[in-house]
C-alpha positions in Angstrom: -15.6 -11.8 13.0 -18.9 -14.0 13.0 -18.1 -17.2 12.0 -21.6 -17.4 9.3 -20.2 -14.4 7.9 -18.0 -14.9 4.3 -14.2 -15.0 4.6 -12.9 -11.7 3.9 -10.5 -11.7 0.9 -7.9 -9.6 1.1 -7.3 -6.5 -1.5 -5.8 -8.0 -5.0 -7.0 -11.3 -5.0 -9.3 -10.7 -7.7 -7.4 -10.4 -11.6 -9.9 -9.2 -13.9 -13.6 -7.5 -13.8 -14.2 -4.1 -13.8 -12.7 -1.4 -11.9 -12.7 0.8 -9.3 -13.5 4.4 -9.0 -10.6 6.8 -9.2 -9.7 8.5 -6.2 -6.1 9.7 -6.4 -5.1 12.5 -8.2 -2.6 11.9 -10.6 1.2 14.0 -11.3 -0.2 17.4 -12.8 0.8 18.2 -15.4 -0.8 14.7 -17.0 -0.1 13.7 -20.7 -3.4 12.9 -22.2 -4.1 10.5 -24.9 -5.0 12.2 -28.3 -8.5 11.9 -28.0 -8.8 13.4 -24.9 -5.9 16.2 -25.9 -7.9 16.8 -28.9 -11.8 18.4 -29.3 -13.6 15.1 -28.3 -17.4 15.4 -27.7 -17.8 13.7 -24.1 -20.5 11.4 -24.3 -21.7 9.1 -21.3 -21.4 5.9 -23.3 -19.1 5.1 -26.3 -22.1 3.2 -28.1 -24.3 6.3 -28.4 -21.1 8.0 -30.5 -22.1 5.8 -33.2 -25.6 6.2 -32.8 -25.0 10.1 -32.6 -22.8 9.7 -36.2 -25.6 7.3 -37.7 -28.1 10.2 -37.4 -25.7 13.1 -38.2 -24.3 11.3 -41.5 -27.5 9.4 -42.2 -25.2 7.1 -44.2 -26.7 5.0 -47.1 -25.1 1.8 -45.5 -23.5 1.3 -42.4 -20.8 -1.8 -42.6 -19.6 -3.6 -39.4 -16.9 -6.1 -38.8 -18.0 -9.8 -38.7 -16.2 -10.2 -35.0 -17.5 -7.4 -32.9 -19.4 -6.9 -29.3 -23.1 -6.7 -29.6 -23.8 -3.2 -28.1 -21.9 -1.9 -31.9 -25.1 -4.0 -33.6 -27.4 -1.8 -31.1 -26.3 1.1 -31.3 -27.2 1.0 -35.4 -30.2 1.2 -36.1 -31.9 0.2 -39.3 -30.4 -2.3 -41.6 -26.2 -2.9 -41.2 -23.8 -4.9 -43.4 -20.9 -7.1 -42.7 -17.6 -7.6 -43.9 -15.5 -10.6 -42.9 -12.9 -11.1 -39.9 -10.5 -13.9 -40.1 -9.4 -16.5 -37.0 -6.7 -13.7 -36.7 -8.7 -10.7 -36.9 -7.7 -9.6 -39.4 -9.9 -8.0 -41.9 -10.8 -10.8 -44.3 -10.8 -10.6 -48.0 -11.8 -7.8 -50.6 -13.9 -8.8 -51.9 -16.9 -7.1 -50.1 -15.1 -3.7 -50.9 -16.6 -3.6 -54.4 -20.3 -2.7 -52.8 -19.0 0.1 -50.6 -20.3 3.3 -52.3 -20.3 6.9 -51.5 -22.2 7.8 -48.2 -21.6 4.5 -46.6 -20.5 4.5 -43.7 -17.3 1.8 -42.0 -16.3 0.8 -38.8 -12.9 -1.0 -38.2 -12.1 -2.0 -35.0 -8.6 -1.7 -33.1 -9.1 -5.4 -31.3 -7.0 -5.2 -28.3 -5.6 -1.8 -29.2 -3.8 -3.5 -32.8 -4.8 -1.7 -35.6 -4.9 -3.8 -39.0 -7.3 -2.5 -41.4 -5.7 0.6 -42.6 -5.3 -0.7 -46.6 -9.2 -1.2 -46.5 -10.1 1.9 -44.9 -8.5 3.9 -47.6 -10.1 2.0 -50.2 -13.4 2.5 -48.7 -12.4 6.2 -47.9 -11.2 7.1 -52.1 -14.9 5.4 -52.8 -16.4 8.2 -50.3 -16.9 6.5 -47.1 -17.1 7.7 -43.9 -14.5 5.4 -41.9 -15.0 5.3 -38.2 -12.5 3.8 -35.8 -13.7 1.7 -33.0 -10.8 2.3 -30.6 -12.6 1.3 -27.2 -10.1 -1.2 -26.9 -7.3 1.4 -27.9 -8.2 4.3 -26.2 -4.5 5.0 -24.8 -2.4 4.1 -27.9 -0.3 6.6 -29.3 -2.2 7.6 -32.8 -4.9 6.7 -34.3 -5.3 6.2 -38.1 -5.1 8.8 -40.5 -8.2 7.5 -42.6 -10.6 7.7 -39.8 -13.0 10.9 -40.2 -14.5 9.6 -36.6 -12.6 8.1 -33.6 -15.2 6.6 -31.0 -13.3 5.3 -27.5 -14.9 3.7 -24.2 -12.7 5.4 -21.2 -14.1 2.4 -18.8 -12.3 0.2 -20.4 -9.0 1.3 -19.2 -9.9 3.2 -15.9 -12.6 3.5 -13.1 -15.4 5.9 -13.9 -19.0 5.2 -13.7 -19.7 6.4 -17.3 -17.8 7.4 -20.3 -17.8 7.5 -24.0 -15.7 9.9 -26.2 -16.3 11.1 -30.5 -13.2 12.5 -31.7 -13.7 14.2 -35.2 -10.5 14.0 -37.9 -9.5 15.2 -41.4 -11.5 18.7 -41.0 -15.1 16.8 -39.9 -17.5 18.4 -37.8 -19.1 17.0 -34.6 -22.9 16.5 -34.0 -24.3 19.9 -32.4 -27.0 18.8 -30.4 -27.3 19.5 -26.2 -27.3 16.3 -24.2 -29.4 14.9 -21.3 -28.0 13.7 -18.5 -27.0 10.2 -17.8 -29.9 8.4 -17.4 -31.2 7.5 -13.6 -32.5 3.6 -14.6 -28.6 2.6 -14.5 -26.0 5.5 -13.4 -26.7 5.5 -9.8 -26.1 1.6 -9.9 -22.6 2.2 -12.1 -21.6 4.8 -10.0 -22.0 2.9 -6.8 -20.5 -0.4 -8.7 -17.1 1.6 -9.4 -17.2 3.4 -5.6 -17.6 -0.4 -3.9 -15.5 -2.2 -6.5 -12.6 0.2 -5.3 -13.3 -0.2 -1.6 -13.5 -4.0 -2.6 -9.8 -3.5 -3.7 -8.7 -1.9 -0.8 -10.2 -3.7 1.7 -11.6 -7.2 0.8 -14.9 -8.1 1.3 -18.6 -8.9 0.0 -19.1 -8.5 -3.9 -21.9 -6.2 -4.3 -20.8 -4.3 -6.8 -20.8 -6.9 -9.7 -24.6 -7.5 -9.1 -24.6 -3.5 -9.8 -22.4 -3.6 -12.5 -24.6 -6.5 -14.3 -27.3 -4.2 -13.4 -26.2 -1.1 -15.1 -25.0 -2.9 -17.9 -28.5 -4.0 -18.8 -29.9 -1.1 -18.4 -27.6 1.3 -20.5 -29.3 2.7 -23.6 -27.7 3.6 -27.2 -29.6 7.1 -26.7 -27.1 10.0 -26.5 -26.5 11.5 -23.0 -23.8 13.6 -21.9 -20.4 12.4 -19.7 -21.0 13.4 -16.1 -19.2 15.8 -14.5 -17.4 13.6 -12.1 -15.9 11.0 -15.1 -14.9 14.0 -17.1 -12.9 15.7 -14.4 -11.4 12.2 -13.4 -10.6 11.3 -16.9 -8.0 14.6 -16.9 -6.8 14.6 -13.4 -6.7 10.8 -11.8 -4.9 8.9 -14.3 -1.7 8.9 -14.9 -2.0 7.7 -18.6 1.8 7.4 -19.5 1.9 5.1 -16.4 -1.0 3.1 -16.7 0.8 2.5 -20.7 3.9 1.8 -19.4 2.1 -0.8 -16.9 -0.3 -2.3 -19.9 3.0 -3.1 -22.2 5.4 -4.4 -19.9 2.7 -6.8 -18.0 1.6 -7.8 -22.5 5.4 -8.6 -23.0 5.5 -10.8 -19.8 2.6 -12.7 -21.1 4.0 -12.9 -24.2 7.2 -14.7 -23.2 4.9 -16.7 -20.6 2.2 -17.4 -23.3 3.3 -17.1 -26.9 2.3 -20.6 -27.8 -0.9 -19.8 -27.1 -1.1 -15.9 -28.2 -3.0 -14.9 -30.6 -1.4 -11.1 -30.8 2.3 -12.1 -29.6 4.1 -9.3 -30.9 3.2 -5.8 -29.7 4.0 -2.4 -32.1 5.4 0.4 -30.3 2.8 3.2 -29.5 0.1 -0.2 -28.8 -1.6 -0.1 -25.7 -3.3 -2.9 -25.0 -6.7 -3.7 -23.2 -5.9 -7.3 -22.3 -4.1 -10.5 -23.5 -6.1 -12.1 -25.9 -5.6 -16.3 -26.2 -7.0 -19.2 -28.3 -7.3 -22.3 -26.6 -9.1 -25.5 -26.7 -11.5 -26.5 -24.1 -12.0 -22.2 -23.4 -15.2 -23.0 -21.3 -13.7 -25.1 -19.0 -9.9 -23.7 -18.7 -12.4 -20.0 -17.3 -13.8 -22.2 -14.9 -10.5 -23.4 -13.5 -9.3 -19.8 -13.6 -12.4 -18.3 -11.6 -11.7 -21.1 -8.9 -8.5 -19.3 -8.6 -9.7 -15.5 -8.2 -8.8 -15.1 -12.3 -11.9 -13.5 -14.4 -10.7 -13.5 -18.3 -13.3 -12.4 -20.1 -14.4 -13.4 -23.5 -14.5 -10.7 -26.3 -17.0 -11.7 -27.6 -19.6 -13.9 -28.5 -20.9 -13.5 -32.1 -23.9 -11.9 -32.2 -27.1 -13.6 -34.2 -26.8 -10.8 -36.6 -23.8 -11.6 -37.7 -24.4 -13.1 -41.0 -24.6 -17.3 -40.2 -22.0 -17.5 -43.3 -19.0 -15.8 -41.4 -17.7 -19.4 -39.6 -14.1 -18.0 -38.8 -15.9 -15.5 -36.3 -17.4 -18.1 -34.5 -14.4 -20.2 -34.7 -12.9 -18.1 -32.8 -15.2 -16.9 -30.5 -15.6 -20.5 -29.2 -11.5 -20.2 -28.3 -10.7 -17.3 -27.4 -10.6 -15.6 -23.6 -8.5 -12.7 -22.4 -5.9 -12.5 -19.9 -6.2 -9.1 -17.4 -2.5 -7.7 -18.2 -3.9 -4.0 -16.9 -2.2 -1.5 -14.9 -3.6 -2.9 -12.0 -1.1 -6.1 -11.9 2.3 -6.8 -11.7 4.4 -9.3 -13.4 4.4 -11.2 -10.4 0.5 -11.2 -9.9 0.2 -12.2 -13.3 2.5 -15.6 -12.8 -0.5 -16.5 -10.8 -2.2 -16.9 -14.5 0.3 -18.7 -15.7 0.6 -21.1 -13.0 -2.9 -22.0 -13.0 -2.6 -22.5 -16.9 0.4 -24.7 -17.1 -1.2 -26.4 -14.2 -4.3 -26.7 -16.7 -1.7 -28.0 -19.4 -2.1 -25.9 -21.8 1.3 -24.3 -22.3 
């Protein structure tokens, strides 16, 4: 080995980040989430699904949630309205539902796969609104709700494919008819060749090309509807073995919960929940990350507020200054994930 050359880490060092590219096939016959046993349209990202329902429905609002990632905000355009989150995500107040009207459209969002807006959506719904679920994070849980004409989910959240967005119609709707392009060349090549080294990355160890690429695709991915590509869709069906990878997600969220709960800010998990990570509040957030990526340990933060959000909505940002979430994917054992805790008891905050 030349001695100028990086030390090579060895396969599983890294918790967290994106993942790599599926390359085992999994037990056939596979069980396949509802939206993926059901007529979903296959999309290449999960924010052109809304975009695609925005100019299907042509609603005469479209309400987001006060808490929510910024490529939602971009993927509406036109004027949007707000309704509240609380420090607990939970849909805040009723006010607001007084000035939903018929045509309008709603998204609710299952944060971290919990769903806790279902009172709200059938008000909204008996006023004549279209209710969308936002179940990126949720993709894998057993149902979704029964008030939601739409279902829009984000595959890459939960498994390694270069692309990937699905729009699952309910309650007799229809689904936009309209051929697709292509994923777009200014950013699949470089997500396609992210997922490919990320995996070999996991295998073998080595140089850490592939998150330049994935922050390069990320950048470059547009709202505009495209179609799913071939090689997402056929790994979607027939390299994950999704009642495994939900029996993985749940055990390693109850390890962190008994590791964690002081600091949990979803402690209790429903049956039929699977999660997408291990969300905590805790003070300091910035600098607890820091102490974590010294150790190999990548929480993410979901999210920061975007400046759309209306300035009025203070719980959002409340928490968005606090919060970070723990990897508890099917990637990890419990015993990789004692590492975390470890490094956060170490950090004194439980």
């Amino acid at each position: 080995m030349n001695p100028s050359s990086p030390p090579q880490l060895p396969a599983a060092t890294i918790i967290g980040g994106m993942f790599g590219l599926e390359t085992v096939l999994a037990p056939i016959p596979v069980a396949l989430p509802p939206i993926l046993a059901g007529r979903a349209l296959e999309l290449a990202t999960a924010r052109s699904a809304l975009r695609m329902l925005v100019q299907m429905l042509r609603p005469a609002n479209v309400w987001l949630p006060g808490y929510l990632c910024s490529a939602l905000i971009d993927a509406v355009p036109g004027p949007r309205r707000f309704f509240p989150i609380s420090e607990t995500l939970q849909v805040d107040d009723d006010t607001w539902l007084r000035q939903v009207g018929p045509g309008d459209l709603l998204v609710f969002i299952d944060y971290f796969g919990f769903r806790s807006w279902e009172e709200h959506a059938a008000v909204a719904s008996e006023r004549g609104a279209w209710i969308v679920e936002d179940a990126c994070q949720a993709l894998a849980n057993a149902s979704y709700s029964v008030h939601a004409h739409y279902v829009i989910a984000s595959p890459r959240k939960f498994v390694g494919l270069p692309d990937g967005g699905l729009l699952l119609a309910q309650r007799g709707c229809g689904l936009p008819d309209t051929a697709l392009p292509a994923p777009s060349a200014a950013w699949w090549p470089d997500a396609y060749r992210a997922s490919q080294e990320r995996a070999e990355f996991d295998r073998r160890g080595g140089g850490r090309t592939w998150f330049e690429l994935f922050q390069r695709a990320e950048a470059s991915i547009s709202a505009e509807p495209a179609r799913m590509s071939d090689l997402s869709a056929h790994l979607l069906r027939h390299a994950v073995d999704w009642p495994e990878l939900a029996r993985r997600r749940r055990t390693n969220y109850v390890f962190l919960t008994a590791a964690l709960r002081p600091i949990a800010l979803l402690p209790d998990l429903p049956a039929g929940v699977v999660p997408l990570g291990f969300p905590v509040v805790v003070p300091n957030r910035d600098a607890i990350r820091h102490e974590l990526f010294a150790e190999n340990i990548f929480p993410p933060v979901h999210w920061p507020v975007d400046p759309a959000v209306p300035a009025a909505f203070t719980a959002s940002r409340r928490l968005a200054d606090r919060i970070m979430t723990i990897p508890c994917d099917q990637r990890y054992t419990p015993r990789d994930l004692e590492r975390v805790v470890a490094c956060l008891r170490r950090a004194g905050i439980v």
